[in-house]
C-alpha positions in Angstrom: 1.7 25.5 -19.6 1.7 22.4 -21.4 -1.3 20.3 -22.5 -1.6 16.6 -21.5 -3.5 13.7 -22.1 -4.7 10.9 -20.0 -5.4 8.3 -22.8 -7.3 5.1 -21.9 -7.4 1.0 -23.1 -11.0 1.9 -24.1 -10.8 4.6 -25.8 -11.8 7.4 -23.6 -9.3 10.4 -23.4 -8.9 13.2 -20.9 -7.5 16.2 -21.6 -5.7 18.3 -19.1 -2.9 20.4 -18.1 1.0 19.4 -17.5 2.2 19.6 -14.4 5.2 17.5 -12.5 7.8 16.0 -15.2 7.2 16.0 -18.7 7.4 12.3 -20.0 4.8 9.9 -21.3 4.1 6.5 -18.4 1.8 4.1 -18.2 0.2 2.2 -15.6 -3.4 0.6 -14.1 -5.6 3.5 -13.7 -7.1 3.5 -10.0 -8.4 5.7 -7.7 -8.8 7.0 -4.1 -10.9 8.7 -2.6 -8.6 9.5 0.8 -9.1 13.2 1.3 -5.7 13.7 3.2 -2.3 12.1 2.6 -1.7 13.1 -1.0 2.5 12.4 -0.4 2.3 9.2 1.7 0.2 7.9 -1.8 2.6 9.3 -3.8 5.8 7.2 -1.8 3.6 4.3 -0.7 5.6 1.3 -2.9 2.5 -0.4 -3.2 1.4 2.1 -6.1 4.3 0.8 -8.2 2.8 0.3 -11.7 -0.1 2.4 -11.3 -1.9 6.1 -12.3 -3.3 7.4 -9.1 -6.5 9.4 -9.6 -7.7 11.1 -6.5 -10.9 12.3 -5.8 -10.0 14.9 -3.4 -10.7 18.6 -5.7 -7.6 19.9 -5.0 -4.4 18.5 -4.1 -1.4 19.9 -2.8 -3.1 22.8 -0.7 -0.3 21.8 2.3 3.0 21.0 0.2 5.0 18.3 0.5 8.0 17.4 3.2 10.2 14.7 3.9 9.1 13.7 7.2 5.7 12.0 5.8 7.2 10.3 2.6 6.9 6.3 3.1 9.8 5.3 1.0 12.5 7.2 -1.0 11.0 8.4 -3.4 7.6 8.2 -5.1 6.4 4.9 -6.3 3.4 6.5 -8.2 4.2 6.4 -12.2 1.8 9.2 -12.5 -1.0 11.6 -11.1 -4.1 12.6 -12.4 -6.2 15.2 -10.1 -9.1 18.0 -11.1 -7.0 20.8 -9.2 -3.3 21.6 -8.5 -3.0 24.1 -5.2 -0.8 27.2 -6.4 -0.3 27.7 -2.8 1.5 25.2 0.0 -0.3 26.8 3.1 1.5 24.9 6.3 3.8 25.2 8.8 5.7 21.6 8.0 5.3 22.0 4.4 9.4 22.3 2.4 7.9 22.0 -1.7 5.2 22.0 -3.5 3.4 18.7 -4.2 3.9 18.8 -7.9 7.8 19.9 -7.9 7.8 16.9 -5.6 6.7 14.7 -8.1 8.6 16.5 -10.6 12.1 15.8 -9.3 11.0 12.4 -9.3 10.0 12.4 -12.9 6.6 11.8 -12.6 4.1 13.5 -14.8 0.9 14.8 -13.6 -2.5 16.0 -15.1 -4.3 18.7 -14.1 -7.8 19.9 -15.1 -9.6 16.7 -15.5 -13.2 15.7 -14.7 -12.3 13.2 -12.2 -15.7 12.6 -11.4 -16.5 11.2 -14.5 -13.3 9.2 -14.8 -13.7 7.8 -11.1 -18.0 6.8 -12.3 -16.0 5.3 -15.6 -13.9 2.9 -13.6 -16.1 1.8 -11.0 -18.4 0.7 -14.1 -15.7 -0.9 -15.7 -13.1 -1.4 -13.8 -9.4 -0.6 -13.3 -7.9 0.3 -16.7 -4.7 1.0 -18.5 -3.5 3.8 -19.3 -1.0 6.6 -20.7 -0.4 10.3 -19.2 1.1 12.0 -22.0 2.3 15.8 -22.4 2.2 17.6 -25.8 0.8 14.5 -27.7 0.7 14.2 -31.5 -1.3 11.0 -32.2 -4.2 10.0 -29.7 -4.6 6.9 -31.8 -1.3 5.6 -30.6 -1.6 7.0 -27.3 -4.7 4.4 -26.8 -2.6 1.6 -28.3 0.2 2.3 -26.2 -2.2 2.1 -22.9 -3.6 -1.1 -24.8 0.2 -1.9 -25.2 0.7 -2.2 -21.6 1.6 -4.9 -19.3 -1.4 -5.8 -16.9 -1.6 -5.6 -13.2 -2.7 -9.3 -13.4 0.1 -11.7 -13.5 2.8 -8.9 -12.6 5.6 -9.5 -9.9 6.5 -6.2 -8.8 7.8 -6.8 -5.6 11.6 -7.2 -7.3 11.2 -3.3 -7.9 10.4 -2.2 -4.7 12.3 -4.7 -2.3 15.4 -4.0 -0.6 18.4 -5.2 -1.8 19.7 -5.6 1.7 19.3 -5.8 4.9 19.4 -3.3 7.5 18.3 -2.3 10.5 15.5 0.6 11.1 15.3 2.2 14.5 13.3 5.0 14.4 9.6 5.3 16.4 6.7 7.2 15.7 7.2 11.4 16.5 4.5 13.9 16.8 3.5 16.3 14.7 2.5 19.1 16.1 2.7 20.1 20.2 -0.8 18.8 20.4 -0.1 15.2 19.4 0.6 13.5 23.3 2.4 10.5 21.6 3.6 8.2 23.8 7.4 7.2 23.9 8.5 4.1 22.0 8.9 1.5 24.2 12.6 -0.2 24.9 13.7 -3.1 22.9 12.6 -5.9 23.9 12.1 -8.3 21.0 13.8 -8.6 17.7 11.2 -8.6 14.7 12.5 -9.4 11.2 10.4 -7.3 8.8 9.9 -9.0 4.7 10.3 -5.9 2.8 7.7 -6.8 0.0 7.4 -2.7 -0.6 7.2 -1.6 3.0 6.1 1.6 4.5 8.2 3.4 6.6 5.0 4.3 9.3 4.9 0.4 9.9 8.8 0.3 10.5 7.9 2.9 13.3 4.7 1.6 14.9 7.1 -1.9 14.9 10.1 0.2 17.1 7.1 2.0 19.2 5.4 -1.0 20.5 9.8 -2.6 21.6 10.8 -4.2 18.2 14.3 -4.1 17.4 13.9 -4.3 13.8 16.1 -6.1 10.9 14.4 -5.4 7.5 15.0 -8.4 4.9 14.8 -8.4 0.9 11.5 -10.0 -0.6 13.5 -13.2 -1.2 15.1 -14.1 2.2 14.6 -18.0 2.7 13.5 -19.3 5.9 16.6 -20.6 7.2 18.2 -17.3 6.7 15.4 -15.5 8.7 15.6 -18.4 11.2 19.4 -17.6 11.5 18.5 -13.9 12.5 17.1 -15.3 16.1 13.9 -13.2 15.4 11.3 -13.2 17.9 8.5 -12.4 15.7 8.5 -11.8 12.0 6.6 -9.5 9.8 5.3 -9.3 6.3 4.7 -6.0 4.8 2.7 -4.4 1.8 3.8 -4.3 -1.7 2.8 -3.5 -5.1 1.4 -6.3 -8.2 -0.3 -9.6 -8.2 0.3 -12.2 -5.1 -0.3 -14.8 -6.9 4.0 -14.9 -8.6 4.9 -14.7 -5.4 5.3 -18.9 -5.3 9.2 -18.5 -3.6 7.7 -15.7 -1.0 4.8 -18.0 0.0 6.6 -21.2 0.5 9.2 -19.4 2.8 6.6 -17.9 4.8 5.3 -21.5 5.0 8.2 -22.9 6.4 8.4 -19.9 9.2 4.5 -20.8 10.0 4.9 -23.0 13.2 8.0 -21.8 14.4 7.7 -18.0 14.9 4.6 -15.4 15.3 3.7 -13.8 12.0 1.5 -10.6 11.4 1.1 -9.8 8.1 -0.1 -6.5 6.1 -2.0 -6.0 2.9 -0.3 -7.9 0.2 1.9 -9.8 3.2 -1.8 -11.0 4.1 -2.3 -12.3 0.7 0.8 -13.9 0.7 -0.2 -15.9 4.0 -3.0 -16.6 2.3 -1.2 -18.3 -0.4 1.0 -20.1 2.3 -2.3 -21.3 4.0 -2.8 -23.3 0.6 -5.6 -20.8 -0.4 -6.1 -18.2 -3.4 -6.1 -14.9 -4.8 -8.3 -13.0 -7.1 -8.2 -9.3 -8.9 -10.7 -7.3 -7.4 -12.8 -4.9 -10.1 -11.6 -1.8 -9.0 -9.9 -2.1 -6.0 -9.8 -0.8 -2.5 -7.9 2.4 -2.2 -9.1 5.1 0.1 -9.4 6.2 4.1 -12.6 5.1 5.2 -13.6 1.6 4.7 -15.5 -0.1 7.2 -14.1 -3.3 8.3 -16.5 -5.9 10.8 -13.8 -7.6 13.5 -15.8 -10.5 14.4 -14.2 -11.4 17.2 -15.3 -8.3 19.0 -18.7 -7.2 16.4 -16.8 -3.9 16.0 -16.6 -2.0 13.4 -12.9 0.3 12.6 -12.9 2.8 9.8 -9.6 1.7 7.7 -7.2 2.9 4.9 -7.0 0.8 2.3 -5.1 0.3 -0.9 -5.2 -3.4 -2.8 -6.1 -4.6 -5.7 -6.2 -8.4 -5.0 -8.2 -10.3 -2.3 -7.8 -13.7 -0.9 -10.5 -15.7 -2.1 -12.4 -17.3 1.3 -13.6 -20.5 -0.4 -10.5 -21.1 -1.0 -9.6 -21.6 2.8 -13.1 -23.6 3.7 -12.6 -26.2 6.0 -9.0 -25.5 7.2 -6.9 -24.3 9.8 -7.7 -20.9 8.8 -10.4 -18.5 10.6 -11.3 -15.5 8.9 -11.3 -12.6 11.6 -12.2 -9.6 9.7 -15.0 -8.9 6.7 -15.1 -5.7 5.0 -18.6 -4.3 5.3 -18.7 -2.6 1.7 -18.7 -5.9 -0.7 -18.0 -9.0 2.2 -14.3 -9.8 0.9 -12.0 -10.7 3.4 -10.1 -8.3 5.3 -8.6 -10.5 7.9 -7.3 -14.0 9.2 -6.0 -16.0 11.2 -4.3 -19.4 12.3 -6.1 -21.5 14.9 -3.5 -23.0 16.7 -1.0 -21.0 15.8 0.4 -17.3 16.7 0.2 -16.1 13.1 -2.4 -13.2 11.8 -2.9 -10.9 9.0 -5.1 -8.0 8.0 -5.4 -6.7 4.3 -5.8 -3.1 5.6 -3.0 -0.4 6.9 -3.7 -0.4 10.3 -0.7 2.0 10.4 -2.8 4.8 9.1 -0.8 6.6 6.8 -2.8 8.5 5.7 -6.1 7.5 7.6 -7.5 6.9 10.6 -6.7 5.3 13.8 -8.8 2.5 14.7 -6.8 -0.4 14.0 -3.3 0.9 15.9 -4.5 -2.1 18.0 -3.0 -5.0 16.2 0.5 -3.7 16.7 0.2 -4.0 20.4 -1.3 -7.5 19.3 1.4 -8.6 17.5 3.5 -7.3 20.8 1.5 -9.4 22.9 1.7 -12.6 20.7 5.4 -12.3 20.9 6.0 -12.1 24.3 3.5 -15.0 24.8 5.5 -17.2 22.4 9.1 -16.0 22.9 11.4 -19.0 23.2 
């Protein structure tokens, strides 16, 4: 086996073993601390541009398949874990995590103190950084990571996004015999879906709950959504810094008004830039399964998966139309809002769970409920 280094902006290099392809890529170094759903990480688009650490020990220990990838291929540029499985041990799994990755050309490291690494970027933050096999010169490594375009200022969405549109029609399936899923409900409305990096799981929880879908590329202007006859409209996830996204944001503003909108992690930012407010980089970022959310409307609390970087900036949206609905209970940044007159809401967590838990299925039968109230 190979060696490989994980070489940082600051200095700080990990050594490791090779695993998955062996090339040199850089990225923002983050982490998560999700103990399922290694693959739906690895294809979520939202990871474009970024090393994924995960916290988990070992990774891999139930293979990989088709069935749970959320896009194509992986987005991921590359992986750093402490432990590879040597064994795939279940009855779904078709490869091994790391040939997964592999076929995709994207290099892991194995054998690293993740511990450390994950205390090193919580103290200072997300960093750049190279995973390189065989290196020669750890001098240049560091300068290449230095080298490196930050996540700040970065449209990615043009890397991710569809280049056309098409229709999805597939609903949620169960797993296992155990898993009493419910059937996807008829068609019943037609929801136009902004592919800003979209997960396939939201595509499915869209058909379940009577969506005929039409998914749109990132830069579909209003009128040609409009033209579509949607009932409802949807912005998804996505990968990068909102804050580019100045076309994006005045086309949702023109839909605002004129059709329910429920919008998704970095589709939530975006209506946050429509509503006339801001953005801001968060230290290190929110990427894991378990992050407590408030919903004031209710005083409950959901258990949420996460993955962002950015945050709409609430001071931003003082004295407006705006009502922030949801607060995450970990450092108070917002997790949720909504229009008051208006049938238009967002969250800035996956409330389609994959991976993570379940609490926050909810807002799809929501968004259901919003359209049949406004259909017209």
């Amino acid at each position: 086996m190979e060696q490989a280094v994980l070489a940082l902006e600051d200095g700080t290099v990990f050594e490791g073993t090779s695993f998955g392809a062996p090339v040199h890529r850089t990225g923002e170094v983050v982490f998560n601390t999700a103990i399922t759903g290694y693959q739906e990480i690895f294809t979520d688009p939202s990871y474009c541009g970024q090393i994924v650490v995960l916290t988990n020990p070992q990774i891999g220990n139930y293979g990989a398949n088709e069935a749970d990838c959320e896009s194509g291929s992986p987005y991921i540029e590359g992986l750093v874990v402490r432990e590879i499985s040597p064994v795939a041990s279940n009855w779904r799994s078709e490869d091994h995590a790391e040939h997964f990755l592999a076929k995709h050309g994207i290099p892991v490291i194995a054998g690293v103190d993740t511990r450390k690494l994950v205390r090193l970027l919580r103290q200072r933050g997300a960093l750049r950084g190279i995973i390189a096999v065989a290196p020669q010169d750890t001098g240049a490594l560091i300068q290449a990571a230095r080298n490196a375009p930050p996540m700040t200022g970065q449209n990615l969405v043009s890397k991710v996004s569809t280049p056309n549109s098409y229709a999805w029609t597939n609903g949620l399936e169960p797993v296992s015999a155990s898993d009493k899923l419910a059937a996807s409900q008829k068609p019943r409305f037609h929801v136009v879906a902004y592919d800003f990096g979209i997960k396939r799981n939201i595509l499915r929880h869209l058909v379940q709950i009577g969506s005929r879908v039409t998914v749109v590329p990132s830069d579909t202007s209003a009128e040609d959504v409009l033209a579509l006859q949607p009932d409802g409209v949807f912005l998804s996830n996505g990968p990068g810094d909102p804050e580019p996204l100045e076309r994006q944001a005045a086309h949702v503003k023109q839909l605002i008004g004129k059709k329910p909108i429920f919008g998704i992690c970095l589709g939530h930012q975006i209506l946050g830039l429509a509503f006339g407010g801001k953005t801001y980089k968060l230290k290190f970022g929110h990427h894991g399964a378990n992050h407590p959310v408030l919903n004031r409307k209710t005083e409950k609390v959901e258990i949420t998966s996460q993955n962002h970087g950015f945050c709409v900036d609430p001071d931003s949206l003082r004295d407006s139309s705006i009502e922030i609905t949801h607060i995450n209970l970990n450092d108070q940044t917002v997790e949720g809002l909504r229009h008051r007159s208006e049938p238009v809401f967002c969250v800035q967590y996956h409330p389609e769970a994959a991976p993570g838990p379940h609490d926050s299925h909810y807002l799809f039968q929501e968004f259901a409920r919003v359209i049949e109230e406004n259909k017209r």
